[in-house]
N, C-alpha and C positions, 0 to 999 in steps of 0.2 A: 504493500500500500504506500502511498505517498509519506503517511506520516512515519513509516517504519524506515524509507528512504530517508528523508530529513535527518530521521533521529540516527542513523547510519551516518549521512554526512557530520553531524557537528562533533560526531567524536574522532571521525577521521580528519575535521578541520583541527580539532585538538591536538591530537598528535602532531601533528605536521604544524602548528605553531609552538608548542613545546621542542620541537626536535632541531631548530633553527639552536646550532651550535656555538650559540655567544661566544663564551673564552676561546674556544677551537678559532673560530675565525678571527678575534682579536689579536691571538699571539700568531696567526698563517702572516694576515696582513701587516705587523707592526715589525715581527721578527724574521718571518719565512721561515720557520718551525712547528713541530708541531707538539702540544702541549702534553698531550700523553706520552712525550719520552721527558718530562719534568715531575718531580715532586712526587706526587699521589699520581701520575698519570690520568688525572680526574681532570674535565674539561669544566667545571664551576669556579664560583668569582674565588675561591678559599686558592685554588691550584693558579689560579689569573695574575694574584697579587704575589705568589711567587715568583712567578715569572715578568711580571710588566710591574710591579710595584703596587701599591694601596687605591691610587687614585682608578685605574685599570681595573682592582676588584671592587670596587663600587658599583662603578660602571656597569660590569657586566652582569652584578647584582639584581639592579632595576631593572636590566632589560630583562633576566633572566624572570624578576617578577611581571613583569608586562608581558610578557609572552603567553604565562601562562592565564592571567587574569582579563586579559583583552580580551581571549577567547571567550570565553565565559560568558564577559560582557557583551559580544557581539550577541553569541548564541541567543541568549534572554530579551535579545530584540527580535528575536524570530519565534521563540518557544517558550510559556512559561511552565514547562513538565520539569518539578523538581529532580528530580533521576535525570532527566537527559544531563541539565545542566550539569548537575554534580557530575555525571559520568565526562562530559567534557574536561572538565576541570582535570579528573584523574588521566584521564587518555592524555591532557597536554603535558601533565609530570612524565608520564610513561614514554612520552615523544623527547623527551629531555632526559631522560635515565638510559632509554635504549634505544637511539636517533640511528634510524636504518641508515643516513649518509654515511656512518662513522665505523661501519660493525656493527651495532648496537652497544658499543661503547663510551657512555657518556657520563653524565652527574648524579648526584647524589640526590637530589629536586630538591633542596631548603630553602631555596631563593624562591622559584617556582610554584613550590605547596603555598607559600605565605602571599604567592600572588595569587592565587588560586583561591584560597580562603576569604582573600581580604574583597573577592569579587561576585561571593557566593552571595545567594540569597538579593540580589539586582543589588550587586554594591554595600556590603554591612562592612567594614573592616575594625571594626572593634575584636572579634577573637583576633585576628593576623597584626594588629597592633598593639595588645595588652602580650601577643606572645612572642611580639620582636623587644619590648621589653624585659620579659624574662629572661630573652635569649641574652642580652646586653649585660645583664647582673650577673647571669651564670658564666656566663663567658668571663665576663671581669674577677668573678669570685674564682671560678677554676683555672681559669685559664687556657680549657678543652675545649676548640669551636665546638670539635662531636658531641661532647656532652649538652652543650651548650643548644645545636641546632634540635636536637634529640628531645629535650624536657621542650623546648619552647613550642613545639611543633604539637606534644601532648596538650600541653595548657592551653595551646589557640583550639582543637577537637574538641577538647572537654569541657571548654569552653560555650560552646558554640548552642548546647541544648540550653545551659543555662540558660543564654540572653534570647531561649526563644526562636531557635533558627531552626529549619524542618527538617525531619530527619535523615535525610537523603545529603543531606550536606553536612554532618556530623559524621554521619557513615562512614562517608568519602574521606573526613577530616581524619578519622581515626587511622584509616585504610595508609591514607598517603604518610601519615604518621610513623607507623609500622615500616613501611616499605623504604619510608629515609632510613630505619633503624636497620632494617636488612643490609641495605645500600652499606652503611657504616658499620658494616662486621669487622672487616679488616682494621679500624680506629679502635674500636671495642677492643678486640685483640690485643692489639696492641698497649693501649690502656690498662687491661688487667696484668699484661707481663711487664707495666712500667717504662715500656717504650714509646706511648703517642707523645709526639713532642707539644709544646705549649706556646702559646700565642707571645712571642717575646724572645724566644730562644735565639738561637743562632743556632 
């Protein structure tokens, strides 16, 4: 049927706005390298500001969240089907974790979820912004971005029932939450054997 079509395309428009490879193209173009033989081999602003400096991973931060939040946003001008939306949102992380350009070798979605979040529900960003300041305290307090992306990412999901937000986008909130957490095995890891390094080191 048409609407089953529709709801086909905006997750497949999600993807394909997620999977637009910010840091990968930032360091091709700035350096003519490619960013997965640096650092974490991770194409997110965390592996960016390795390689191109601070200002580089901001950058590719925002757009990382715009990419995934645009969609959404566009989407909700055409559908107001809680599930579709929410599913967009999660296809455009998925397009950005495992971006068919690349291998499907990409990021970790923290930038991404939180744009994602902060566009659910036509525009609410209060979970996506009470949970980039979590992220900011724990990060300062530990010094572990992973830990750091990890709780903030719960607290904006668990969020999201409280202030009222339908459950189709809590769902998702959880899902994409989980899935950063998966993504960050190798940090975890590393973390409990005392090897993830900290925000500062050299």
């Amino acid at each position: 049927t048409g609407g089953d079509r529709m709801s086909v395309f905006w997750l497949v428009f999600g993807y394909l706005a997620g999977s637009c490879p910010t840091g990968y193209l930032a360091v091709k173009m700035l350096k003519g390298q490619d960013i997965r033989d640096y650092g974490s081999g991770n194409i997110g602003a965390t592996n960016t500001g390795r390689v191109l400096g601070k200002k580089w991973a901001v950058a590719v931060a925002v757009f990382d969240m715009l990419k995934g939040g645009i969609a959404v946003l566009l989407a909700s001008f055409f559908t107001d089907n809680d599930v579709i939306l929410a599913l967009t949102g999660v296809f455009a992380v998925l397009g950005h974790n495992y971006p068919v350009w690349l291998g499907w070798r990409g990021g970790k979605g923290v930038a991404t979820t939180f744009g994602v979040l902060a566009f659910y529900d036509f525009f609410d960003p209060l979970p996506a912004l009470i949970g980039g300041a979590v992220w900011y305290v724990v990060m300062k307090t530990t010094r572990y971005v992973c830990v750091a992306s990890i709780v903030a990412l719960f607290a904006s999901a668990l969020l999201m029932p409280l202030l009222g937000m339908p459950r189709p986008y809590y769902i998702a909130g959880l899902f994409l939450a989980a899935l950063s957490t998966w993504r960050h095995k190798s940090n975890l890891q590393r973390l409990i054997e005392g090897k993830e390094g900290k925000v500062g080191e050299k």
